[in-house]
N, C-alpha and C positions, 0 to 999 in steps of 0.2 A: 268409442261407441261399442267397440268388443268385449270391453273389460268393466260391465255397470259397476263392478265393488269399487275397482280402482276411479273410476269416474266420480264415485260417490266420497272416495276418500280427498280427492281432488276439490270438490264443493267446500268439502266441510273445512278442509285447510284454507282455500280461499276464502270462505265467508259470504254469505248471502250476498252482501251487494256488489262484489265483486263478479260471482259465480252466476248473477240471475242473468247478465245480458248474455254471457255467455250459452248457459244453458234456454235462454230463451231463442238463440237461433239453431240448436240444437234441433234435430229430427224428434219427432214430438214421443216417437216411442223409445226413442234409444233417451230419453229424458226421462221419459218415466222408469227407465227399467233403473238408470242409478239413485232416482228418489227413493226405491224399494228398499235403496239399503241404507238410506237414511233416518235417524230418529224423528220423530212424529215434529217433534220442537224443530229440530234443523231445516224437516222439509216444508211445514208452515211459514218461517222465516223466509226461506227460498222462492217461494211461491209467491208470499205477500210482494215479491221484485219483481214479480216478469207483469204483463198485461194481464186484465180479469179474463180475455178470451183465452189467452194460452194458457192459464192458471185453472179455468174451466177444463179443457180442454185435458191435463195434465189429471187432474182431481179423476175425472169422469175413466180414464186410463187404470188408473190406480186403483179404485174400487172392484176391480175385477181382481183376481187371485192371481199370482204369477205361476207362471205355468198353463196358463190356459190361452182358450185362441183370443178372451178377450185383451186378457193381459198382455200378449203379444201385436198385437194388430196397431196399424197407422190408422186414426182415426180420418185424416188428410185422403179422402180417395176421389176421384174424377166421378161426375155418373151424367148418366144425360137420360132424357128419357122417350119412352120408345115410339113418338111419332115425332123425334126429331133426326135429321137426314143425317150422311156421314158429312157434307159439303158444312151445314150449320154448327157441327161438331168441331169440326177443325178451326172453323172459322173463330170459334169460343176461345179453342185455346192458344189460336195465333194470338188475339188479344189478351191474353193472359197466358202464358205461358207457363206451366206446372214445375215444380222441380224436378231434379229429374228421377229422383227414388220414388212419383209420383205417376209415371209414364211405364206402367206393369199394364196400363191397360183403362179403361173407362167402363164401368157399369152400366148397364142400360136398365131402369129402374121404372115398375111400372107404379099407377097412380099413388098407391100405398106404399111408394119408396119399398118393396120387394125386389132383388134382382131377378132381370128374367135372360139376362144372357152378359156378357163382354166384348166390347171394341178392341181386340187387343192393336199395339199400336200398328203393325203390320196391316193392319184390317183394316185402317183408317185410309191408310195410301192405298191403297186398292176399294177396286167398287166392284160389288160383288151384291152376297149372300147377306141377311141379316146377322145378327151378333150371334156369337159362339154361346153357347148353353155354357154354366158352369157349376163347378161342386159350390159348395156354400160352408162354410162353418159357424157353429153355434156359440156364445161367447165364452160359455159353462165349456167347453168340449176341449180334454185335455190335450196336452202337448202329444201323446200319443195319437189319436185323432188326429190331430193339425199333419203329422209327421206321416200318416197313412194317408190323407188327401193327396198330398202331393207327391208323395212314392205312386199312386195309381193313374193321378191324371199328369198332363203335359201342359200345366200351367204355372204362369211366372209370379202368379196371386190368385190368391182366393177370398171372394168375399165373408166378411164374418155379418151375421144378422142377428140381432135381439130375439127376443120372445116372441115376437108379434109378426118376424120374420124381415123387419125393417133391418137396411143395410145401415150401419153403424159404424164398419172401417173394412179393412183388408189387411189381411197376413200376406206377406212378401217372399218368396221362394230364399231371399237375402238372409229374411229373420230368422229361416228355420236354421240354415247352413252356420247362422250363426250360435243355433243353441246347441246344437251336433257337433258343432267343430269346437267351439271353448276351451274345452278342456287342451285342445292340440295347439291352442297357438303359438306361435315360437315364442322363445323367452318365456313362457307362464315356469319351469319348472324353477328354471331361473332364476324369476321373482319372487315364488316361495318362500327358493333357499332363503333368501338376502332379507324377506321377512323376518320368516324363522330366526335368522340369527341376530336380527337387529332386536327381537324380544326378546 
């Protein structure tokens, strides 16, 4: 999931019907980001294999430009809204239970699905104060943006919002650390070389 080229190289060797179930349990962004570096034809293919919701889901990812907060963001995010209690909240996701790259927190979303604040999970076990206020990001709004929200604030996501201001997914404190660090992960120089010399 750190390496979208190598992830995408991986597809394309195995073959759509191979690669769809796999990438269909795949975290929905760290999927899209190795379809980006797939040919139009290969990721068509791909996609025709998984389900029309994750295939949806997938699509609507991809239309955003890489490198932005849309491009980056889990469209998968928790929200509840704001005249429901924290005891209802929990009660929600006892019964359903989130994964866990999905537990950065719960939005609290007023009637026009706007955020107007966060459950973080700390918050939940505790009764207290209403939800935390939080930054927001735009989908357009570049990775540099993305990388100043969370250098200023002390949070583990932030929600991303459409035009209309509707909450549409959330960027992950995980995602950014992973477009910052890339280039440093062990073995990457590594696996250049052994590139390099296999062409």
């Amino acid at each position: 999931h750190a390496r979208p080229r190598l992830a995408a190289g991986l597809v394309r060797a195995l073959g759509p019907v191979v690669a769809g179930p796999i990438v269909g349990h795949m975290q929905v962004d760290d999927a899209s980001a190795a379809l980006r570096h797939l040919a139009g034809d290969d990721a068509d293919a791909l996609l025709a294999e998984l389900t029309s919701q994750r295939a949806q889901d997938l699509r609507r990812l991809l239309a955003h430009p890489p490198g932005t907060a849309g491009g980056l963001m889990n469209p998968d995010v928790l929200t509840a809204t704001r005249d429901e209690s924290r005891e209802v909240i929990r009660d929600r996701l006892r019964a359903n239970p989130p994964r866990l790259d999905s537990l950065c927190g719960v939005i609290v979303v007023d009637g026009q699905q706007r955020p107007v604040g966060v459950y973080t999970a700390r918050d939940l076990l505790l009764d207290g104060a209403g939800p935390t206020a939080t930054p927001t990001l735009r989908t357009t709004d570049p990775m540099t943006a993305v990388i100043r929200v969370f250098a200023l604030n002390d949070v583990l996501a932030v929600p991303v919002v459409d035009d209309a201001g509707r909450v549409v997914g959330a960027v992950a404190v995980d995602d950014v650390l992973e477009e910052l660090l890339v280039d440093r992960l062990p073995g990457r120089r590594r696996f250049h070389s052994v590139r390099r010399h296999r062409r």
